[in-house]
C-alpha positions as CSV (number, residue, x, y, z in Angstrom):
1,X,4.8,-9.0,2.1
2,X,0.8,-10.6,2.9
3,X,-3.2,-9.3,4.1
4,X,-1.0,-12.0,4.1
5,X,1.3,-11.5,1.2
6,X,3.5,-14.8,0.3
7,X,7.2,-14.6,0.2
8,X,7.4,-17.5,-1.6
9,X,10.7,-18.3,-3.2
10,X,14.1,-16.2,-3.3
11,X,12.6,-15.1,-7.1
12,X,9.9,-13.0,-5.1
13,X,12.6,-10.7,-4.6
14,X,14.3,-9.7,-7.6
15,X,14.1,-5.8,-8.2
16,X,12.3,-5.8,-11.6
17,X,9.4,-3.5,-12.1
18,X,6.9,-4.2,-15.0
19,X,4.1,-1.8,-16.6
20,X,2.3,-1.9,-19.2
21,X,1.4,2.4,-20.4
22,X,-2.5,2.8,-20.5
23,X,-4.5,4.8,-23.6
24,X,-4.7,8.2,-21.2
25,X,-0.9,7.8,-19.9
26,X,0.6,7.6,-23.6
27,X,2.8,10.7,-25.1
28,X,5.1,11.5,-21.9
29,X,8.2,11.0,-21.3
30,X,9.0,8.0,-19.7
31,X,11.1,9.7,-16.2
32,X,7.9,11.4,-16.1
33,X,5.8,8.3,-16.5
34,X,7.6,6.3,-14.0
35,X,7.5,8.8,-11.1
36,X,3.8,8.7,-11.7
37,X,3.0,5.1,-11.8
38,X,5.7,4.6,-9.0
39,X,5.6,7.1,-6.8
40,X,8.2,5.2,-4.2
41,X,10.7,6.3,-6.7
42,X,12.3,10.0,-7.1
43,X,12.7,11.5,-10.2
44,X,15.9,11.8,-9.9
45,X,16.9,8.5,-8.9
46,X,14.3,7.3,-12.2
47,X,16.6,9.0,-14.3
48,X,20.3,7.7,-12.3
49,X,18.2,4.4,-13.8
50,X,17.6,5.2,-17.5
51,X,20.9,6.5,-17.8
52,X,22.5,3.5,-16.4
53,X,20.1,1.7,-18.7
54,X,18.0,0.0,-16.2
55,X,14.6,1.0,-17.9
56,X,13.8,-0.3,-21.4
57,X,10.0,-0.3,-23.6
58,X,9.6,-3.3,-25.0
59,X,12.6,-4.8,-24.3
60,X,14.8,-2.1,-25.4
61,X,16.8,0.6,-22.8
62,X,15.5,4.0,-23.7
63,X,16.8,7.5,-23.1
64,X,15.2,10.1,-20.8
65,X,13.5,11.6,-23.8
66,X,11.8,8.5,-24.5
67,X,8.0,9.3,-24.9
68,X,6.0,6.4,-24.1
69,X,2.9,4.9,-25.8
70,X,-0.2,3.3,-25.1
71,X,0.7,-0.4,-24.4
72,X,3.9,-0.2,-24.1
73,X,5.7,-2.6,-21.6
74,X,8.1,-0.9,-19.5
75,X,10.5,-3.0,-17.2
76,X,12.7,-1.3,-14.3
77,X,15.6,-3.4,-13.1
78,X,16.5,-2.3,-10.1
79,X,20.4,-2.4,-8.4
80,X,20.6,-5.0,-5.3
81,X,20.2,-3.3,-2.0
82,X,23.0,-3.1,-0.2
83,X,23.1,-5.5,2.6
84,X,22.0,-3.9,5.9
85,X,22.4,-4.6,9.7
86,X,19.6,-5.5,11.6
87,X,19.7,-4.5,15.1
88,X,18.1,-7.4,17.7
89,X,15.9,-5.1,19.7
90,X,14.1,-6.3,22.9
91,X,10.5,-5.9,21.4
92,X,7.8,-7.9,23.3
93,X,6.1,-10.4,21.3
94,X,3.4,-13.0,22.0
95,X,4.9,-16.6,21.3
96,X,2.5,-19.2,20.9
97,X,4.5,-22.4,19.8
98,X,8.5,-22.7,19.1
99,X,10.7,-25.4,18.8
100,X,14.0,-25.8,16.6
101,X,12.3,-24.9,12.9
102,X,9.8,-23.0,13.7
103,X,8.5,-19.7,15.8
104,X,4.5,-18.9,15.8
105,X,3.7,-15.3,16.6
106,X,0.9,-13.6,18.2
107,X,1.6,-10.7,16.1
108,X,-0.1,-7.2,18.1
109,X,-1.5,-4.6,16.0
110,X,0.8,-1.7,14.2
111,X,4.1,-4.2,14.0
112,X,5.3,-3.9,11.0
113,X,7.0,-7.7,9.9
114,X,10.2,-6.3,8.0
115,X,12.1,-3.1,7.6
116,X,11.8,-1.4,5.0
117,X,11.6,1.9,3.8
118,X,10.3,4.5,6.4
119,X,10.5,1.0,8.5
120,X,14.1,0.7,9.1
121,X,13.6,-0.8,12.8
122,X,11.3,-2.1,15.7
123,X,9.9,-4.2,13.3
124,X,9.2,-8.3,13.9
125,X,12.2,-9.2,12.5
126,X,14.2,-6.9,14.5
127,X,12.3,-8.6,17.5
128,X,13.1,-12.1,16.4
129,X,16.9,-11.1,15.8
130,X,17.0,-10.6,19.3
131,X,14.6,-13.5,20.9
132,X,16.2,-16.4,18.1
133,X,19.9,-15.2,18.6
134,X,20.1,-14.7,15.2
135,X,18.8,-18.3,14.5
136,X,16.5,-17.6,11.0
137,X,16.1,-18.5,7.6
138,X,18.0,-16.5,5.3
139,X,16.2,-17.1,2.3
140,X,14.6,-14.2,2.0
141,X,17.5,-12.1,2.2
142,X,18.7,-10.4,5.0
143,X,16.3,-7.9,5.3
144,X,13.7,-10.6,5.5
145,X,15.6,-13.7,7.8
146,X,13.4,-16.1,8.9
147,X,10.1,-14.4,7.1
148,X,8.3,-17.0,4.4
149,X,5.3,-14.8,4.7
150,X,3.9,-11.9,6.0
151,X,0.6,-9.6,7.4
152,X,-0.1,-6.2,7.1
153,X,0.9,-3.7,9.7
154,X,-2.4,-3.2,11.1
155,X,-3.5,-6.5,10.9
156,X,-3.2,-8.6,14.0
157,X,-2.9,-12.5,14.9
158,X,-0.9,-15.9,13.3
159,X,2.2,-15.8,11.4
160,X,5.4,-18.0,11.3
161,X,8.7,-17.6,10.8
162,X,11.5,-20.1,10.4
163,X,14.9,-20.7,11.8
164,X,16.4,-22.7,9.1
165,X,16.2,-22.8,5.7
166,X,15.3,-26.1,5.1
167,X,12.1,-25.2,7.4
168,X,11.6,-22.1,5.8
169,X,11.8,-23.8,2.2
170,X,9.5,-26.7,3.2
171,X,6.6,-24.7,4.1
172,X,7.2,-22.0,1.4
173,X,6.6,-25.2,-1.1
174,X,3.2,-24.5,0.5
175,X,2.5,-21.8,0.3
176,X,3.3,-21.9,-3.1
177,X,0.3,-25.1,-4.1
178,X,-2.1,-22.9,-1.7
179,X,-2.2,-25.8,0.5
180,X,-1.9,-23.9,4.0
181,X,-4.9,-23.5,6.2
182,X,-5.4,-19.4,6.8
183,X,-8.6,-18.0,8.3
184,X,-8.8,-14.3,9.3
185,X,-12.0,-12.6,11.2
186,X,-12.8,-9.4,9.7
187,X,-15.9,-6.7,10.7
188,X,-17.0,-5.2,7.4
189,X,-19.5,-2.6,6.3
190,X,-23.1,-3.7,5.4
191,X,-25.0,-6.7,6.2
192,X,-25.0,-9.9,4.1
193,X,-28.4,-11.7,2.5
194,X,-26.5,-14.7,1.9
195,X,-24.1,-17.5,4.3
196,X,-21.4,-17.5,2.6
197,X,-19.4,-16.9,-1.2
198,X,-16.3,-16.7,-3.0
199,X,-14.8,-14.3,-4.7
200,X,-12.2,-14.9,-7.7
201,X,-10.7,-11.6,-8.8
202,X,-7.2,-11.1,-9.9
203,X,-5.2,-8.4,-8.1
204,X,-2.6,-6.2,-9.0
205,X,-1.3,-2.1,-8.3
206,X,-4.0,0.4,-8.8
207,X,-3.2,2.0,-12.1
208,X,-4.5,4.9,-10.5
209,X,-2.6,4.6,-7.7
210,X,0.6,2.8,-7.5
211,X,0.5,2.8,-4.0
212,X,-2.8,0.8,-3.8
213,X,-3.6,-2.9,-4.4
214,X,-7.2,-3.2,-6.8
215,X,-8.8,-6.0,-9.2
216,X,-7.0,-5.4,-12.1
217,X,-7.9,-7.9,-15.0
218,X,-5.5,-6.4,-17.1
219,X,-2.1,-6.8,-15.2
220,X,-3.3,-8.9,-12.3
221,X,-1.8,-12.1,-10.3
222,X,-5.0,-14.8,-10.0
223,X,-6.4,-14.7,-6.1
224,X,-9.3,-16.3,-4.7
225,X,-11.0,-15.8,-1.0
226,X,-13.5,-17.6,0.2
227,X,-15.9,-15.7,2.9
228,X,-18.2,-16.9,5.7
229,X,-20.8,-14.6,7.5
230,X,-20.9,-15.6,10.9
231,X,-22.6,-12.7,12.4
232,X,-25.0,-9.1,10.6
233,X,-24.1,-6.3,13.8
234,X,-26.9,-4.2,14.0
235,X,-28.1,-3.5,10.3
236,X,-25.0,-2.0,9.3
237,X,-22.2,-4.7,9.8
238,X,-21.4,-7.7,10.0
239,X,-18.4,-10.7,11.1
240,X,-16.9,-12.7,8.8
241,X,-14.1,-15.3,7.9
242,X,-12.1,-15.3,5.4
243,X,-10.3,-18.0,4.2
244,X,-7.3,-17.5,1.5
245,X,-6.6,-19.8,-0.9
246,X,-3.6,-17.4,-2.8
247,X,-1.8,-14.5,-0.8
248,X,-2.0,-11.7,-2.5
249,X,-0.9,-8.6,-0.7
250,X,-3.6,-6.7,0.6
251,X,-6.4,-9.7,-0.4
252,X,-8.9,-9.9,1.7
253,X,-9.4,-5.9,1.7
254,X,-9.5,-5.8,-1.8
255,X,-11.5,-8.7,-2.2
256,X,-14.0,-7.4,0.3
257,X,-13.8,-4.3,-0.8
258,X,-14.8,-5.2,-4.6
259,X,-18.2,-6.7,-3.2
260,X,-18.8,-3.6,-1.6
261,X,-18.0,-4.7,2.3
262,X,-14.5,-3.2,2.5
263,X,-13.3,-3.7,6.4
264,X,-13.9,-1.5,9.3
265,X,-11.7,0.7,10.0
266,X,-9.8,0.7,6.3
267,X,-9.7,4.1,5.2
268,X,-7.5,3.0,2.1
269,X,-10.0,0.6,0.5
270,X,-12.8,1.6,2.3
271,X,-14.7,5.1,3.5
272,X,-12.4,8.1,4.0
273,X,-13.8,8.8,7.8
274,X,-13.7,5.3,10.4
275,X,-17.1,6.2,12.8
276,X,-15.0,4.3,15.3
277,X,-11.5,6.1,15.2
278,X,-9.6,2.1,15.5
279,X,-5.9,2.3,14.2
280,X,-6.2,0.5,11.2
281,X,-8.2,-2.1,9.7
282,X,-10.3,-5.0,12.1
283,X,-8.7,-7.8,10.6
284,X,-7.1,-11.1,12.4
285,X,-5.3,-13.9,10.8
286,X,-6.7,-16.2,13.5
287,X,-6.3,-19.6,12.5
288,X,-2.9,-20.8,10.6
289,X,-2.2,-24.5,9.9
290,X,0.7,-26.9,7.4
291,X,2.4,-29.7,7.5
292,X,5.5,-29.9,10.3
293,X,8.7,-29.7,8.4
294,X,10.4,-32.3,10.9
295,X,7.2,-34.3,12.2
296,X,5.6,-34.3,8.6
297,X,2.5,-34.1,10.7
298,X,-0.3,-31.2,10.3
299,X,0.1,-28.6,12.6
300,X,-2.8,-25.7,13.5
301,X,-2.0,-22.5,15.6
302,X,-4.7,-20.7,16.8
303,X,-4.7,-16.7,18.2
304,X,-7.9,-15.3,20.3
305,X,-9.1,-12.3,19.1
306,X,-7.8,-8.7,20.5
307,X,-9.2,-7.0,22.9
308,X,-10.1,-4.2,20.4
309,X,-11.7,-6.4,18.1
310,X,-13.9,-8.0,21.0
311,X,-14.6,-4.9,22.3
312,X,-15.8,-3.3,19.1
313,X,-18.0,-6.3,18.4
314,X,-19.4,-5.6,21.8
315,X,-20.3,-2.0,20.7
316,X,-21.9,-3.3,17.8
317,X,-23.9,-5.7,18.7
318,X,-25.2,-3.7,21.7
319,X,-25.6,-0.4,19.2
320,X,-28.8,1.0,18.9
Protein backbone atom coordinates (compact mmCIF):
# COMPACT_ATOMS: atom_id res chain seq x y z
CA UNK A 1 0.00 0.00 0.00
CA UNK A 2 3.77 2.03 0.53
CA UNK A 3 6.10 4.30 3.46
CA UNK A 4 5.66 3.72 0.06
CA UNK A 5 4.37 0.27 -0.32
CA UNK A 6 4.58 -1.14 -4.07
CA UNK A 7 1.49 -2.37 -5.81
CA UNK A 8 3.37 -4.05 -8.13
CA UNK A 9 1.56 -6.52 -10.30
CA UNK A 10 -2.26 -7.74 -10.20
CA UNK A 11 -0.61 -10.91 -8.00
CA UNK A 12 -0.03 -8.26 -5.15
CA UNK A 13 -3.53 -8.68 -4.53
CA UNK A 14 -4.53 -12.19 -4.18
CA UNK A 15 -6.28 -12.81 -0.72
CA UNK A 16 -3.81 -15.46 0.65
CA UNK A 17 -2.51 -15.15 4.13
CA UNK A 18 0.67 -17.11 5.22
CA UNK A 19 2.15 -17.89 8.84
CA UNK A 20 4.41 -19.80 10.00
CA UNK A 21 3.18 -20.88 14.28
CA UNK A 22 6.19 -19.75 16.64
CA UNK A 23 7.64 -22.13 19.76
CA UNK A 24 5.37 -19.95 22.41
CA UNK A 25 2.15 -19.82 19.96
CA UNK A 26 2.06 -23.84 19.54
CA UNK A 27 -0.88 -26.07 21.30
CA UNK A 28 -4.03 -23.72 20.40
CA UNK A 29 -6.46 -24.10 18.33
CA UNK A 30 -6.02 -22.76 15.13
CA UNK A 31 -9.57 -20.08 15.15
CA UNK A 32 -7.89 -19.07 18.19
CA UNK A 33 -4.52 -18.76 16.60
CA UNK A 34 -5.63 -16.82 13.66
CA UNK A 35 -7.62 -14.16 15.51
CA UNK A 36 -4.42 -13.57 17.33
CA UNK A 37 -1.87 -13.25 14.72
CA UNK A 38 -4.66 -11.37 12.59
CA UNK A 39 -6.44 -9.39 14.45
CA UNK A 40 -8.26 -7.63 11.18
CA UNK A 41 -10.16 -10.82 11.17
CA UNK A 42 -13.29 -11.87 13.59
CA UNK A 43 -13.44 -15.00 15.09
CA UNK A 44 -16.29 -15.69 13.73
CA UNK A 45 -15.68 -14.88 10.25
CA UNK A 46 -12.10 -17.23 10.94
CA UNK A 47 -14.22 -19.96 11.55
CA UNK A 48 -17.09 -19.20 8.30
CA UNK A 49 -13.27 -19.80 6.72
CA UNK A 50 -12.13 -23.19 8.17
CA UNK A 51 -15.44 -24.58 7.68
CA UNK A 52 -15.47 -23.56 4.10
CA UNK A 53 -12.05 -24.99 4.07
CA UNK A 54 -10.18 -21.84 3.39
CA UNK A 55 -7.43 -22.49 6.12
CA UNK A 56 -5.10 -25.44 5.86
CA UNK A 57 -1.42 -26.46 8.05
CA UNK A 58 0.79 -27.49 5.89
CA UNK A 59 -1.04 -27.69 3.01
CA UNK A 60 -3.92 -29.52 4.34
CA UNK A 61 -7.60 -27.77 5.34
CA UNK A 62 -8.07 -28.33 9.00
CA UNK A 63 -11.08 -28.33 11.30
CA UNK A 64 -11.80 -25.74 13.93
CA UNK A 65 -10.37 -28.13 16.49
CA UNK A 66 -7.24 -28.18 14.81
CA UNK A 67 -4.41 -27.45 17.38
CA UNK A 68 -1.50 -25.96 15.83
CA UNK A 69 2.21 -26.59 16.38
CA UNK A 70 5.33 -24.84 16.46
CA UNK A 71 6.40 -24.35 12.71
CA UNK A 72 3.54 -25.02 11.29
CA UNK A 73 2.65 -23.05 8.04
CA UNK A 74 -0.71 -21.89 7.97
CA UNK A 75 -2.27 -20.36 4.62
CA UNK A 76 -5.69 -18.38 4.66
CA UNK A 77 -7.33 -18.01 1.20
CA UNK A 78 -9.48 -15.45 1.43
CA UNK A 79 -13.05 -15.07 -0.94
CA UNK A 80 -12.73 -12.13 -3.63
CA UNK A 81 -14.23 -8.85 -2.37
CA UNK A 82 -17.12 -8.02 -3.87
CA UNK A 83 -16.77 -5.37 -6.27
CA UNK A 84 -17.60 -1.92 -4.83
CA UNK A 85 -18.59 1.60 -6.07
CA UNK A 86 -16.45 4.28 -5.65
CA UNK A 87 -18.00 7.54 -5.33
CA UNK A 88 -15.98 10.65 -7.29
CA UNK A 89 -15.97 13.12 -4.54
CA UNK A 90 -14.78 16.79 -5.03
CA UNK A 91 -11.66 16.40 -2.70
CA UNK A 92 -9.00 19.11 -3.25
CA UNK A 93 -5.72 17.87 -4.34
CA UNK A 94 -2.45 19.51 -5.23
CA UNK A 95 -1.53 18.52 -9.02
CA UNK A 96 1.78 18.90 -9.97
CA UNK A 97 2.17 17.45 -13.62
CA UNK A 98 -0.71 15.58 -15.73
CA UNK A 99 -1.03 14.64 -19.13
CA UNK A 100 -2.84 11.55 -20.89
CA UNK A 101 -0.95 8.58 -18.75
CA UNK A 102 -0.11 9.96 -15.94
CA UNK A 103 -1.32 12.29 -12.74
CA UNK A 104 1.53 13.50 -10.10
CA UNK A 105 0.07 14.37 -6.73
CA UNK A 106 0.95 16.62 -4.06
CA UNK A 107 -0.52 14.36 -1.69
CA UNK A 108 -1.49 16.58 1.91
CA UNK A 109 -1.08 14.92 5.15
CA UNK A 110 -3.95 12.39 6.68
CA UNK A 111 -5.28 11.36 2.97
CA UNK A 112 -5.54 8.08 2.94
CA UNK A 113 -4.65 6.69 -0.96
CA UNK A 114 -7.44 3.77 -1.19
CA UNK A 115 -10.54 2.75 0.64
CA UNK A 116 -10.37 0.26 2.59
CA UNK A 117 -11.59 -0.98 5.71
CA UNK A 118 -12.67 1.85 8.19
CA UNK A 119 -11.57 3.94 4.85
CA UNK A 120 -14.48 3.35 2.69
CA UNK A 121 -14.39 7.07 1.20
CA UNK A 122 -12.67 10.66 0.94
CA UNK A 123 -9.78 8.87 0.04
CA UNK A 124 -7.24 9.77 -3.18
CA UNK A 125 -8.84 7.61 -5.24
CA UNK A 126 -12.24 8.82 -4.49
CA UNK A 127 -10.61 12.30 -5.42
CA UNK A 128 -9.16 11.10 -8.65
CA UNK A 129 -12.56 9.40 -9.65
CA UNK A 130 -13.92 12.64 -9.68
CA UNK A 131 -10.93 15.02 -11.15
CA UNK A 132 -9.96 11.99 -14.08
CA UNK A 133 -13.68 11.25 -14.96
CA UNK A 134 -13.09 7.94 -14.20
CA UNK A 135 -10.02 7.85 -16.62
CA UNK A 136 -7.49 5.18 -14.35
CA UNK A 137 -5.80 2.07 -14.54
CA UNK A 138 -7.68 -0.77 -13.49
CA UNK A 139 -5.03 -3.03 -12.70
CA UNK A 140 -5.18 -2.90 -9.40
CA UNK A 141 -8.69 -3.73 -9.11
CA UNK A 142 -11.33 -1.51 -8.59
CA UNK A 143 -10.79 -0.58 -5.25
CA UNK A 144 -7.31 0.49 -6.31
CA UNK A 145 -7.90 2.25 -10.13
CA UNK A 146 -5.21 4.11 -11.32
CA UNK A 147 -2.93 3.29 -7.94
CA UNK A 148 0.69 1.43 -8.90
CA UNK A 149 1.84 2.46 -5.54
CA UNK A 150 1.16 4.06 -2.52
CA UNK A 151 2.14 6.32 0.92
CA UNK A 152 1.07 6.07 4.19
CA UNK A 153 -1.73 8.23 5.53
CA UNK A 154 0.29 10.52 7.44
CA UNK A 155 2.94 10.82 5.14
CA UNK A 156 2.92 13.72 2.83
CA UNK A 157 4.47 14.61 -0.79
CA UNK A 158 5.02 12.69 -4.47
CA UNK A 159 3.04 9.89 -5.71
CA UNK A 160 1.60 8.85 -9.22
CA UNK A 161 -1.18 7.41 -10.44
CA UNK A 162 -1.98 6.23 -13.92
CA UNK A 163 -4.89 6.57 -16.38
CA UNK A 164 -4.33 3.63 -18.48
CA UNK A 165 -3.10 0.41 -18.02
CA UNK A 166 -0.49 0.22 -20.31
CA UNK A 167 1.04 3.39 -18.24
CA UNK A 168 0.24 1.91 -15.09
CA UNK A 169 1.95 -1.47 -16.20
CA UNK A 170 4.97 0.28 -17.65
CA UNK A 171 6.09 1.91 -14.61
CA UNK A 172 4.97 -0.95 -12.31
CA UNK A 173 7.84 -3.01 -14.39
CA UNK A 174 9.77 -0.50 -12.32
CA UNK A 175 8.94 -0.52 -9.59
CA UNK A 176 9.31 -4.04 -9.62
CA UNK A 177 13.64 -3.89 -10.75
CA UNK A 178 13.82 -0.97 -8.02
CA UNK A 179 14.76 1.26 -10.65
CA UNK A 180 12.57 4.41 -9.66
CA UNK A 181 14.17 7.43 -8.07
CA UNK A 182 12.28 8.00 -4.36
CA UNK A 183 13.74 10.34 -1.76
CA UNK A 184 11.74 11.19 1.35
CA UNK A 185 12.91 13.89 4.17
CA UNK A 186 12.30 12.64 7.54
CA UNK A 187 13.16 14.38 11.23
CA UNK A 188 14.16 11.53 13.46
CA UNK A 189 15.08 11.19 17.12
CA UNK A 190 18.88 11.44 18.13
CA UNK A 191 21.72 12.92 16.40
CA UNK A 192 24.04 11.04 13.94
CA UNK A 193 28.14 10.66 14.29
CA UNK A 194 28.26 9.61 10.88
CA UNK A 195 27.12 11.21 6.94
CA UNK A 196 25.39 8.77 5.80
CA UNK A 197 24.62 4.55 5.81
CA UNK A 198 22.52 1.86 4.66
CA UNK A 199 20.52 -0.23 6.16
CA UNK A 200 19.58 -3.91 4.73
CA UNK A 201 16.94 -5.53 6.87
CA UNK A 202 14.17 -7.73 5.77
CA UNK A 203 10.62 -6.67 6.79
CA UNK A 204 7.65 -8.43 7.43
CA UNK A 205 4.28 -8.33 10.29
CA UNK A 206 5.31 -8.09 13.80
CA UNK A 207 4.83 -11.52 15.17
CA UNK A 208 3.87 -9.73 18.10
CA UNK A 209 1.77 -7.67 16.54
CA UNK A 210 0.03 -8.31 13.41
CA UNK A 211 -0.91 -4.97 13.02
CA UNK A 212 2.71 -3.73 12.90
CA UNK A 213 5.48 -3.90 10.29
CA UNK A 214 9.18 -5.02 12.04
CA UNK A 215 12.67 -6.76 10.78
CA UNK A 216 11.65 -10.07 10.76
CA UNK A 217 14.50 -12.43 9.44
CA UNK A 218 12.42 -15.21 9.82
CA UNK A 219 9.36 -14.48 7.53
CA UNK A 220 10.58 -11.23 5.96
CA UNK A 221 10.45 -9.65 2.26
CA UNK A 222 14.33 -8.27 1.42
CA UNK A 223 14.26 -4.14 1.75
CA UNK A 224 17.11 -1.85 1.69
CA UNK A 225 17.19 2.12 2.53
CA UNK A 226 19.74 4.15 2.07
CA UNK A 227 20.02 7.33 4.53
CA UNK A 228 21.63 10.72 4.30
CA UNK A 229 22.07 13.17 7.40
CA UNK A 230 21.66 16.49 6.16
CA UNK A 231 21.19 18.36 9.25
CA UNK A 232 21.75 17.24 13.76
CA UNK A 233 18.70 19.83 15.30
CA UNK A 234 19.79 20.79 18.49
CA UNK A 235 21.44 17.63 20.19
CA UNK A 236 18.42 15.67 20.04
CA UNK A 237 17.41 15.35 16.20
CA UNK A 238 18.26 15.42 13.20
CA UNK A 239 17.07 15.74 8.99
CA UNK A 240 17.52 13.14 6.90
CA UNK A 241 16.91 11.58 3.36
CA UNK A 242 15.98 8.57 2.72
CA UNK A 243 16.33 6.94 -0.41
CA UNK A 244 14.31 3.39 -1.14
CA UNK A 245 15.66 1.07 -3.19
CA UNK A 246 12.52 -1.79 -2.36
CA UNK A 247 9.01 -0.57 -0.98
CA UNK A 248 8.14 -2.18 1.68
CA UNK A 249 5.19 -1.02 3.51
CA UNK A 250 6.02 1.01 6.31
CA UNK A 251 10.06 1.05 5.34
CA UNK A 252 11.67 3.81 6.17
CA UNK A 253 9.99 3.79 9.78
CA UNK A 254 11.00 0.51 10.38
CA UNK A 255 14.20 0.84 9.00
CA UNK A 256 14.89 3.96 11.08
CA UNK A 257 13.43 2.73 13.73
CA UNK A 258 15.79 -0.55 13.95
CA UNK A 259 18.92 1.91 14.16
CA UNK A 260 17.29 3.47 16.89
CA UNK A 261 16.10 6.98 15.10
CA UNK A 262 12.49 6.08 14.62
CA UNK A 263 10.71 9.40 13.08
CA UNK A 264 9.15 12.28 14.90
CA UNK A 265 6.08 12.16 15.50
CA UNK A 266 5.57 8.04 15.10
CA UNK A 267 4.05 6.84 18.04
CA UNK A 268 3.72 3.23 16.44
CA UNK A 269 7.50 2.60 15.81
CA UNK A 270 8.71 5.17 17.86
CA UNK A 271 8.07 6.75 21.60
CA UNK A 272 4.58 6.38 22.99
CA UNK A 273 4.21 10.39 23.86
CA UNK A 274 5.20 12.93 20.43
CA UNK A 275 6.83 16.29 22.65
CA UNK A 276 5.44 18.09 19.61
CA UNK A 277 1.65 16.81 19.47
CA UNK A 278 2.11 16.63 15.00
CA UNK A 279 -0.60 14.29 13.52
CA UNK A 280 1.46 11.60 12.46
CA UNK A 281 4.82 10.91 11.47
CA UNK A 282 7.31 13.92 9.74
CA UNK A 283 7.88 12.15 6.75
CA UNK A 284 7.80 13.51 2.91
CA UNK A 285 8.25 11.52 -0.24
CA UNK A 286 9.77 14.61 -1.84
CA UNK A 287 11.49 13.66 -4.81
CA UNK A 288 9.96 10.84 -7.31
CA UNK A 289 11.46 10.17 -10.80
CA UNK A 290 11.10 7.02 -13.93
CA UNK A 291 11.13 6.65 -17.19
CA UNK A 292 7.92 8.39 -19.28
CA UNK A 293 5.72 5.52 -20.46
CA UNK A 294 5.01 7.51 -23.92
CA UNK A 295 8.27 9.77 -24.19
CA UNK A 296 10.59 6.92 -22.94
CA UNK A 297 12.35 9.86 -21.41
CA UNK A 298 13.23 10.23 -17.49
CA UNK A 299 11.00 12.15 -15.76
CA UNK A 300 11.54 13.84 -11.91
CA UNK A 301 8.64 15.40 -9.89
CA UNK A 302 9.59 17.28 -7.08
CA UNK A 303 7.11 18.53 -3.88
CA UNK A 304 8.32 21.39 -1.31
CA UNK A 305 8.15 20.55 2.03
CA UNK A 306 4.82 21.28 4.20
CA UNK A 307 4.42 23.95 6.04
CA UNK A 308 4.39 21.79 9.28
CA UNK A 309 7.50 20.15 8.48
CA UNK A 310 9.27 23.60 7.79
CA UNK A 311 7.87 24.95 10.69
CA UNK A 312 8.90 22.21 13.03
CA UNK A 313 12.43 22.35 11.63
CA UNK A 314 12.20 25.98 12.57
CA UNK A 315 11.40 25.08 16.25
CA UNK A 316 14.24 22.83 16.31
CA UNK A 317 16.77 24.39 15.11
CA UNK A 318 15.95 27.57 17.10
CA UNK A 319 15.30 25.20 20.48
CA UNK A 320 17.21 25.87 23.28
Amino acid sequence: MIEDEVLESPEDLEQSLEFIVEDEEGGIRIDKYLSTVQAELSRSYIQKLIEDGRVSADGRPVKANFKVKAGTAVTVQLPELKDAEIVPEDIPIDIIYEDKDIIIINKQKGLVVHPAAGHPGGTLVNALMYHCKGELSGINGVMRPGIVHRIDRDTTGVIVACKNDRAHQFIADQLKVHSITRRYQAIVYHVFKTDSGRIEAPIGRDPKDRKKMAVNHKNGKPASTNYKVLENLNHQYALVECSLETGRTHQIRVHMASIHHPLLGDTVYGPGKDPFQLEGQALHAGVLGFIHPTTKEYVEFQAPLPDYFQDLLQKLRHKG
